[in-house]
N, C-alpha and C positions, 0 to 999 in steps of 0.2 A: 199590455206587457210593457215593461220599463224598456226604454231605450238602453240602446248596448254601452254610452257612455257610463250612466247610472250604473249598471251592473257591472262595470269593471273598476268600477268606482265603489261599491259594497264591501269587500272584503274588506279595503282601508278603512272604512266609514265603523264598522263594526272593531272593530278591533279598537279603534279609539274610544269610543260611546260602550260599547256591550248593549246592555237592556236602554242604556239613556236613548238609543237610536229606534224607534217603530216604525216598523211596517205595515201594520196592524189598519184594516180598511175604515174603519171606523174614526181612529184617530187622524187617519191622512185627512176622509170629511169634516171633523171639527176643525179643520185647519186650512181649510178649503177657500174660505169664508167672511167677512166681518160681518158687519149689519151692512144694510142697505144694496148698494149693488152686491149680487150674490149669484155671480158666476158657480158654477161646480167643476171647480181646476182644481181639484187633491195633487199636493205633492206622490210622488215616489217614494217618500219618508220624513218623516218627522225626529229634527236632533234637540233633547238640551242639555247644550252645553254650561257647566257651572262655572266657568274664568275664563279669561280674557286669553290664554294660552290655549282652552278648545277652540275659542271660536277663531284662532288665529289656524288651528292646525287645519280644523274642519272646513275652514276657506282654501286653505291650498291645497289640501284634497280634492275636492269639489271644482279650485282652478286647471290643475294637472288636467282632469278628465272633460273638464268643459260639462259640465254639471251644474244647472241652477242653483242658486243659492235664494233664498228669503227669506229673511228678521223677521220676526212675528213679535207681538207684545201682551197684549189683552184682546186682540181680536176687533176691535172696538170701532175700526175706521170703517168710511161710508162708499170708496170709489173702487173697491175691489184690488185694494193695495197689497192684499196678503192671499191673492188668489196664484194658482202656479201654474199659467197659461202655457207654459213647456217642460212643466214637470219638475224632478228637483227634489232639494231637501229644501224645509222650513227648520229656521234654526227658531226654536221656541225659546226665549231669552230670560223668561217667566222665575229661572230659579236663579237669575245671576240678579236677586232681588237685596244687596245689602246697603246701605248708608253706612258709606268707608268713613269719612269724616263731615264733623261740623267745625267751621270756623265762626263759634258766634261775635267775636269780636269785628270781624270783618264781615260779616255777614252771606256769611255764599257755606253752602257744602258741596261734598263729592259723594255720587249716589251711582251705583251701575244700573244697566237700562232698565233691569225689571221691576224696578221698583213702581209702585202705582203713587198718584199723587196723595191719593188720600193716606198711607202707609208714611210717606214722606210726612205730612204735616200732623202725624199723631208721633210720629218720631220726634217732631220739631217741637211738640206741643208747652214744654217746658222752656223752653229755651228761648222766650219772646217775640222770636221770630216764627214765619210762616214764608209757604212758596204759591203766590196768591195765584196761578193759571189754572183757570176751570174749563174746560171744555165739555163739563158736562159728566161724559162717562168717567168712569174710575180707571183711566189710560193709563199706560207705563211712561212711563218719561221718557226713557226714549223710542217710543212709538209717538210722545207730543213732538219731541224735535225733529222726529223724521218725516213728520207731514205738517211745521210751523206753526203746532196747534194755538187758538185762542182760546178765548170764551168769554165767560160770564163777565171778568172783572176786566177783560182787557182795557176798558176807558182809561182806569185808573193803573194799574198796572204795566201793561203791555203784554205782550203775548210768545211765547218759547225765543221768537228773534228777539227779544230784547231780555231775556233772560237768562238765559246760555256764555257765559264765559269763558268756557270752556270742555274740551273735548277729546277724549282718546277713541279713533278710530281703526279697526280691520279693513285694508283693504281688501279689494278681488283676490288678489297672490298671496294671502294672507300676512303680511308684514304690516305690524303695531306701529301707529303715526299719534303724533298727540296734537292737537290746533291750541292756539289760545292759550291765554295766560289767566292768573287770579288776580291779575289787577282790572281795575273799572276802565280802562282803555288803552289802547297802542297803536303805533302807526307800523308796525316790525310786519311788511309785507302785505301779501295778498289777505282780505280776508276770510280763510278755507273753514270757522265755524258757521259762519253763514251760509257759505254755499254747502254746507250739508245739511243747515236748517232746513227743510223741505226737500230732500234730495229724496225722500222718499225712499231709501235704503237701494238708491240706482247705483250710490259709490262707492259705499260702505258700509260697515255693520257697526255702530256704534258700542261703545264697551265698559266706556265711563263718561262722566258729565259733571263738571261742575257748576253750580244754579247757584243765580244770586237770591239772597234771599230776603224778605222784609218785616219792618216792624211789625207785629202784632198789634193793630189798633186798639187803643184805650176804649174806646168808646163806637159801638156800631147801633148804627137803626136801621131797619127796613120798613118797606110799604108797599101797602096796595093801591093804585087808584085806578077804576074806570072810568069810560068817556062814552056819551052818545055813540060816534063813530069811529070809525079806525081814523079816516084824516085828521080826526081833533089828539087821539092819541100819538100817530105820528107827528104830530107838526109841534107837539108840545114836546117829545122828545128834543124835536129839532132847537127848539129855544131852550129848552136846558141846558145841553151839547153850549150854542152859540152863547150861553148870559156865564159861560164860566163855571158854571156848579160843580163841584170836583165827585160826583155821584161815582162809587165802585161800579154799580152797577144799574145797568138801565137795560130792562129786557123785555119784550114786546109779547103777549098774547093773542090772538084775534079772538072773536068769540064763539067763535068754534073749537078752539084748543081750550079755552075757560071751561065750556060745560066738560070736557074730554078731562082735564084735571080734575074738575069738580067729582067727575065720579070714580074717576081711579083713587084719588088723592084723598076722600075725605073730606072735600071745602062745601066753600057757602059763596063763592064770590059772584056777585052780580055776572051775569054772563051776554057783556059785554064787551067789546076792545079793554085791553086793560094792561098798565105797564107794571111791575116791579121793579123797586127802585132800593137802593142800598149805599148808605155814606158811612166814611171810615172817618176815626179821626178825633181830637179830644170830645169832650162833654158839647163845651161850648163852640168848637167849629161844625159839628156835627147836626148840632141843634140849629145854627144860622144855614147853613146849606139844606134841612130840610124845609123851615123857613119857603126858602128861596122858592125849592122844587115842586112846596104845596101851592106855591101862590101863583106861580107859571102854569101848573096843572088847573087851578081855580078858575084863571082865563081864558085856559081851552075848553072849561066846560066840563069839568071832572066830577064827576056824581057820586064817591064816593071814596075817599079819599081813608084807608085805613091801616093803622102803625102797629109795627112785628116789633116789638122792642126786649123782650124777653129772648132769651135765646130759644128755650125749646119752639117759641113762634117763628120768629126768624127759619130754624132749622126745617118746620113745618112744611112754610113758603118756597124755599130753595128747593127743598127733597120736590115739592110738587112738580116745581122748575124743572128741576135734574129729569124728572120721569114721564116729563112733557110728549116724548118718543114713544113713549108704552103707552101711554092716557091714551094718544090718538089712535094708536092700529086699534086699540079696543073700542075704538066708534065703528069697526065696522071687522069682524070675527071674518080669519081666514083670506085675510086680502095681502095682495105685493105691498110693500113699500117700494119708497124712491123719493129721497130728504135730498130736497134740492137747498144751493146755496151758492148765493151772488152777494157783492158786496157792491155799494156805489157811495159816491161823493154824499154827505149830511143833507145838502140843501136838494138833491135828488131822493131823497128817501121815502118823502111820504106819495110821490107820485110813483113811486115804484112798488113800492105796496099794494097802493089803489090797484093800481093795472093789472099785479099779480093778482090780488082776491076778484076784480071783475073778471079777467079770462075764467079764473075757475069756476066762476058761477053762472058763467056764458056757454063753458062747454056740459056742465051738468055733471065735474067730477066730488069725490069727496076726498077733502085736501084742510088742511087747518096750514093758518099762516102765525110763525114767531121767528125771535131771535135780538140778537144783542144789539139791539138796533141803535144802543148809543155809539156806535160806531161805525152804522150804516150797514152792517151785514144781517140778513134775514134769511129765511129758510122758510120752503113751502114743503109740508109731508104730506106725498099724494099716496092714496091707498087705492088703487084700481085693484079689482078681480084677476088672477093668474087666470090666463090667456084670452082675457077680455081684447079682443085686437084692436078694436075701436077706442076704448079707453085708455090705452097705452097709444095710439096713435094722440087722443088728444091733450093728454098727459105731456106727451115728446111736444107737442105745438103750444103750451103754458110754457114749458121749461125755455123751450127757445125765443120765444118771446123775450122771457125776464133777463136772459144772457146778452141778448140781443140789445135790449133797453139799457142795462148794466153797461155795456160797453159805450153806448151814446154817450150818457151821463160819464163817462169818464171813468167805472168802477170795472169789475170781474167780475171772469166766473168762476169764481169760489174765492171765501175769504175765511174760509178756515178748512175745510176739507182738503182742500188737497185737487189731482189732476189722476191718478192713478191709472185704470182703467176705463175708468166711464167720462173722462173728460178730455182724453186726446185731442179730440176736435175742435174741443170749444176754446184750449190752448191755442191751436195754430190762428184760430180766428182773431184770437187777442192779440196775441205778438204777434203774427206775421212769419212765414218762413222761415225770411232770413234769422232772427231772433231763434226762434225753435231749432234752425242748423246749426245756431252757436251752441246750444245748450245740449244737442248731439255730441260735437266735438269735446266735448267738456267730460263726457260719460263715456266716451271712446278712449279718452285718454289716460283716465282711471281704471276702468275695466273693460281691457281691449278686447276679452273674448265674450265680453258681453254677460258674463252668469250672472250678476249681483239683482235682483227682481225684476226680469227681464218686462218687456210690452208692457211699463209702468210709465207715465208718463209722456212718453213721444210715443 
């Protein structure tokens, strides 16, 4: 039964939405939910709102009565960030999907949150420019800025923190705030689009965004190469990374996620340790940094070194990349996931690798190791048996490990997920109390009565 807040809270909720607002038990479960941690915390109802004026009223609805509130975008995140641990509405943000403006002279537009990346740069397609942050799934934008999403190209690009300009936000009591400006920098204050970069939708609902955007390279290649062993591929990441190579992207498979591609995906690749590599950039800068990154691979012992330079190959290789998360659960039919992710310092990388693949092959679980490792951030997908207790115990003792080792080395835990629900813990481990009390006050002060995605992060 809905708590008595919620229900005194319906009649308003309704009268604004009509049909926009469900009740409907099925749709509260689709919304329950992302991938990966996968709590079953269904909202009390599900709103979508079409403009910036529902979701301002639908907040102070929801503040008046002391009723949870939670953004939703494509559902796509991995820590249980859109789960409704006290019930509530999910504000489904999915149709406030439009590209208000493009400034291609300056390079940035203004897009509201529902908009997906891919929908963004088929918009942009024309217009020479692109909005290079891949995380992979087909995320809403602002479901990237509200968990600091990376990915594929961050080497070369950076990642939602460094692409975000600016911001119009909802807060808790529903009153429209704007952060940031369209200029490439400013010293005017504190700065509040960061700290909503990763805020995780604790402080507010995001409503609009303006993204910088960039050139459409002249000239791209891709490639394959595997290596004997995973150290020979991590350590020649690491020397690409350190000799300069300006590579887009540089993404790790183990060979257990090769063969797991190989037969979702279509391929043929030696199924080996094996990286993907991808350079932007004219004819001829593009051609000397491959150059570069065959002949550093040659030294570590690369066996097989092979060029995506067509696009529909190119597109082949990435689509394989992108679906690297479904490849894997299908090694092993009807299992849990749980896509861990730690990030640590370059020169720590390839021994954090080793140590994650030997625990896993110590405790005898099935887990494939990848990720963007030109950047130091990796990812193990462990597939145990639902309610294997033994295997979820040694699952939990791999994961703690690699957070463990990640923090030695000087990195995280997480370097692009996020802290949500499944990572409470392994925050306070990192920063320490006092740190995590300052970042309480910080959410206290925003939204004093607490609704905006409650037991998200602290």
């Amino acid at each position: 039964m809905s708590p008595p807040n919620f229900a005194n809270a319906l009649p308003e909720l309704q009268a604004l939405l009509g049909e926009r607002l469900s009740l409907a038990q099925a749709v509260r479960d689709q919304h329950a939910a992302g991938e990966g941690l996968s709590p079953d915390l269904p909202p009390d109802a599900v709103a979508w709102p079409t403009d910036k004026a529902e979701v301002c009223a639908l907040l102070k609805i929801c503040h008046a009565h002391g009723v949870p509130a939670i953004a939703y975008g494509a559902g796509s995140s991995l820590e249980g960030h859109i789960s409704a641990p006290r019930g509530g509405v999910t504000l489904d943000l999915s149709r406030m999907d439009a590209v208000l403006d493009v400034h291609a002279d300056d390079a940035d537009c203004v897009v509201q949150p529902g908009v997906t990346r891919e929908a963004l740069n088929a918009f942009l397609q024309d217009t020479g420019l692109f909005f290079p942050v891949d995380p992979g799934a087909n995320a809403t934008l602002g479901g990237m800025a509200s968990t600091r999403a990376s990915g594929t190209t961050t080497m070369r690009y950076g990642s939602m923190w460094h692409n975000v300009l600016a911001m119009e936000v909802a807060l808790a009591d529903g009153r429209l705030v704007r952060f940031g400006s369209r200029a490439r920098k400013s010293s005017a204050g504190l700065d509040l689009v960061r700290l909503m970069i990763g805020a995780e939708g604790t402080l507010g609902v995001i409503t609009e965004l303006t993204l910088r955007l960039h050139p459409q390279p002249t000239e791209v290649a891709a490639a394959s190469c595997a290596f004997p062993t995973l150290a020979d591929a991590v350590n020649a990441v690491t020397e690409i990374v350190m000799s300069g190579v300006p590579c887009a992207r540089v993404e790790f498979l183990d060979e257990h996620q090769v063969k797991a591609c190989n037969a979702h995906s279509n391929l043929a690749l030696p199924e080996l340790p094996t990286l993907f590599l991808e350079f932007h950039g004219t004819a001829a800068g593009v051609n000397e940094q491959a150059e570069m990154a065959q002949g550093i691979a040659a030294e570590h012992g690369s066996v097989a070194f092979e060029w995506a330079r067509r696009p529909e190959d190119r597109s082949r290789l990435w689509r394989a990349r992108h679906m690297a998360y479904f490849a894997a659960l299908a090694l092993r039919p009807g299992c849990a996931h749980i896509v861990a992710d730690v990030c640590v310092p370059i020169s720590a990388l390839a021994d954090a690798v080793a140590q994650a693949r030997a625990d896993i092959d110590a405790e005898g679980l099935v887990a494939t190791v990848l990720g963007h490792v030109g950047d130091g951030n990796f990812h193990v997908i462990f597939m145990p048996m639902p309610g294997d207790v033994a295997e979820q115990a040694a699952v939990d003792r791999v994961y703690a490990a690699m957070v463990a080792r990640a923090h030695t080395a000087g990195g995280t835990c997480t370097g692009e997920h996020g802290i949500g629900m499944g990572k409470k813990a392994k925050l306070l481990d990192e920063l320490g109390p006092d740190t995590v009390q300052l970042m309480r006050l910080i959410k206290n002060a925003w939204d004093p009565r607490g609704i905006l995605n409650p037991e998200k992060i602290f």
